[in-house]
C-alpha positions as CSV (number, residue, x, y, z in Angstrom):
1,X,96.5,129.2,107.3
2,X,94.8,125.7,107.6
3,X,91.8,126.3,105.5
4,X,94.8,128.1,102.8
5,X,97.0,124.8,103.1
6,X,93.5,122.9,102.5
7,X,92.6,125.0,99.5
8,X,96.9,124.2,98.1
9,X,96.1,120.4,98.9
10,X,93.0,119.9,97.3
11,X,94.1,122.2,93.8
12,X,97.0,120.1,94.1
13,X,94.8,116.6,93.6
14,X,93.3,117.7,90.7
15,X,96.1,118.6,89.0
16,X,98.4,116.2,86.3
17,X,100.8,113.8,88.8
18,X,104.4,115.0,88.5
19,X,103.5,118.1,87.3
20,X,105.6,121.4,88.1
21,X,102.4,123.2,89.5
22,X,101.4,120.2,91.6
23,X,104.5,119.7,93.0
24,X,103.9,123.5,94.1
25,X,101.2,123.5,95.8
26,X,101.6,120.6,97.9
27,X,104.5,122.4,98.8
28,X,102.2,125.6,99.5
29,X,99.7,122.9,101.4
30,X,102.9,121.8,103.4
31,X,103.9,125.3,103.9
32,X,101.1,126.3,105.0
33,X,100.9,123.8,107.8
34,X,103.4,121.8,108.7
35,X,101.3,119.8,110.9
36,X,99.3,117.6,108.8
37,X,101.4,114.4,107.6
38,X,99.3,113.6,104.5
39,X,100.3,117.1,103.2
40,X,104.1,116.1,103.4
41,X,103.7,112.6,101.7
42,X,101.7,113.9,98.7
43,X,104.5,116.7,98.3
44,X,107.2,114.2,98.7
45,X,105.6,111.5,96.2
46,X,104.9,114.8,93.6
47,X,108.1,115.9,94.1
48,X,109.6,112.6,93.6
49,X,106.9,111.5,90.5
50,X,108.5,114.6,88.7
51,X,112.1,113.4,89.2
52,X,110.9,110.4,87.9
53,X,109.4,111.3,85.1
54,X,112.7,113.0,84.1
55,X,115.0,110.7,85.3
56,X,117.0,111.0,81.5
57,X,117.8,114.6,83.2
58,X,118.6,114.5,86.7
59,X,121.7,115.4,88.3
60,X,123.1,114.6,91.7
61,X,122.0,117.5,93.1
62,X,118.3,116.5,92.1
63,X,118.6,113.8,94.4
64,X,120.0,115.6,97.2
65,X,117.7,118.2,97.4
66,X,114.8,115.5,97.1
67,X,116.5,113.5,99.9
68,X,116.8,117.2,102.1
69,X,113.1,117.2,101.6
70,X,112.6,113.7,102.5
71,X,114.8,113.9,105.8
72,X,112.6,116.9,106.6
73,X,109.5,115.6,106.8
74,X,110.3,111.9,107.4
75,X,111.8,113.9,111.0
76,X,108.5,115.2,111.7
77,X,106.3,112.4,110.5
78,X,108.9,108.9,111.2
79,X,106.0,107.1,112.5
80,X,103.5,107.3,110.1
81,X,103.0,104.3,107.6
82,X,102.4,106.3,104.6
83,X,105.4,108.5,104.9
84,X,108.2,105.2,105.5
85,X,106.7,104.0,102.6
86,X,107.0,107.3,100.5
87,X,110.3,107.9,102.0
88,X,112.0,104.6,101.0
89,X,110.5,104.7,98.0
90,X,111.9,107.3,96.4
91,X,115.0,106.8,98.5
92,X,115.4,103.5,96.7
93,X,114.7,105.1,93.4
94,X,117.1,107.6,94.0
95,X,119.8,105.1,94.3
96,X,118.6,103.1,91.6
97,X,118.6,106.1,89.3
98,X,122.1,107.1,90.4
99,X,123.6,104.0,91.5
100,X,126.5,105.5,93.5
101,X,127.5,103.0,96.4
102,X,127.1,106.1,98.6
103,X,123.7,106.9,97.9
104,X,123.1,102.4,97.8
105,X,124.2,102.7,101.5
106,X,122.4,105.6,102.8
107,X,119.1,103.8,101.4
108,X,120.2,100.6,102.7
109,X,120.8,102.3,106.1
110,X,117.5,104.5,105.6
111,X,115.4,101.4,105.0
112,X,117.0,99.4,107.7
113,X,116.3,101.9,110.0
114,X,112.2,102.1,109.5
115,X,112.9,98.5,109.5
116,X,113.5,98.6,113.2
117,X,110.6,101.0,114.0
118,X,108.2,99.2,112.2
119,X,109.1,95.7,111.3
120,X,106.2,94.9,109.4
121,X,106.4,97.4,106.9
122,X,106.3,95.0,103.2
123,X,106.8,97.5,101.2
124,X,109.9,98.9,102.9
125,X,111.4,95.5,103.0
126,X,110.2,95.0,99.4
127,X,112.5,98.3,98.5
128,X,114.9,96.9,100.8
129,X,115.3,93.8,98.9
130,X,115.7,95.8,95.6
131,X,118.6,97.4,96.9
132,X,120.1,94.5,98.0
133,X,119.9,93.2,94.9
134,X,121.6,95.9,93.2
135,X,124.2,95.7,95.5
136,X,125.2,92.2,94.4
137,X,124.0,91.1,97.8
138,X,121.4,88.6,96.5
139,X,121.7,86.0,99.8
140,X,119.5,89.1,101.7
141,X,117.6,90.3,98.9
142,X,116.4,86.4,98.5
143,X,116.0,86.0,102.5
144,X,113.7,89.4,102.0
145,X,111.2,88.5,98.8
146,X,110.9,85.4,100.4
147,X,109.8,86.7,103.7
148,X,107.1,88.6,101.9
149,X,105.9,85.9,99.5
150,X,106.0,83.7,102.9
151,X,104.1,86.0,105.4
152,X,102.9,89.1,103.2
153,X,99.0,89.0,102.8
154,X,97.8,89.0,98.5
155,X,98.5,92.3,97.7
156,X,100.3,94.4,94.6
157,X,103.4,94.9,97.0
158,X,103.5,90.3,97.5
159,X,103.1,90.4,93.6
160,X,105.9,92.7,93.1
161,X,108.2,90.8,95.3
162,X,107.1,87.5,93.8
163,X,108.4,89.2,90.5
164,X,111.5,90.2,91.9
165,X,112.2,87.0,93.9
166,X,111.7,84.9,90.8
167,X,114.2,87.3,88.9
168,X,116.6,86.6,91.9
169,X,116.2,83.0,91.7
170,X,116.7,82.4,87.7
171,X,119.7,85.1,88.3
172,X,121.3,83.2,90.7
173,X,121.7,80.3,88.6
């Protein structure tokens, strides 16, 4: 079964990001063992690259079932880096697709709590932020981009949230 979930994975790679039959077999990979936490991440971030892609489409239930998934294997795999950061992700992006105040608040909450298990995690706080600011709460989105532009080492995510904490600044004007 592991070399089977290897073979799904690495088919997977080569194929287009966000495409059906990507999205398929990491689901195979994952299937196939349940074990292995990169497997899970890549299917989640397919998954979620092909909700993306179609965002002019989806329906709630889109973003349910994607959130199912993401409570599945963010059970299994909380402690792992790459999957908080996967998981808030498209949590985030979920909520900014659909922007229901429910589905704000559960990624507010879901954010928070990787927050408290790994407090260091910049890109969480960076999607954090985000939310915060699309919730019209722009005193903690402003406290959050500038703890990242403060403490945050030079990376893509501390250029993102100098991008979003400059657009919070001239905003709040």
């Amino acid at each position: 079964k592991f070399i089977q979930a290897d073979h799904y994975f690495r088919l997977a790679m080569s194929k287009t990001q966000a495409s059906d039959e990507q999205v398929d077999l990491y689901r195979k990979a994952t299937m196939a063992n349940p074990y292995e936490s990169d497997y899970a991440v890549k299917y989640i971030d397919a998954l979620g690259g092909s909700y993306i892609a179609r965002s002019h489409s989806l329906i709630n239930s889109d973003a349910t079932r994607l959130i199912l998934i993401i409570d599945e294997y963010f059970n299994k795999f909380h402690h792992r880096v790459n999957m908080q950061s996967v998981a808030s992700y498209y949590y985030t992006a979920m909520a900014m697709v659909f922007q229901t105040d429910s589905l704000l608040n559960e990624a507010i909450e879901f954010d928070k709590g990787i927050l408290v298990e790994t407090p260091s995690q910049l890109k969480v706080m960076g999607d954090l932020a985000s939310l915060y600011k699309a919730t019209g709460e722009i005193d903690k989105a402003e406290k959050l981009y500038k703890y990242i532009k403060d403490t945050g080492p030079d990376t893509e995510i501390k250029s993102e949230a100098l991008r979003l904490y400059d657009s919070v600044e001239v905003n709040s004007q």
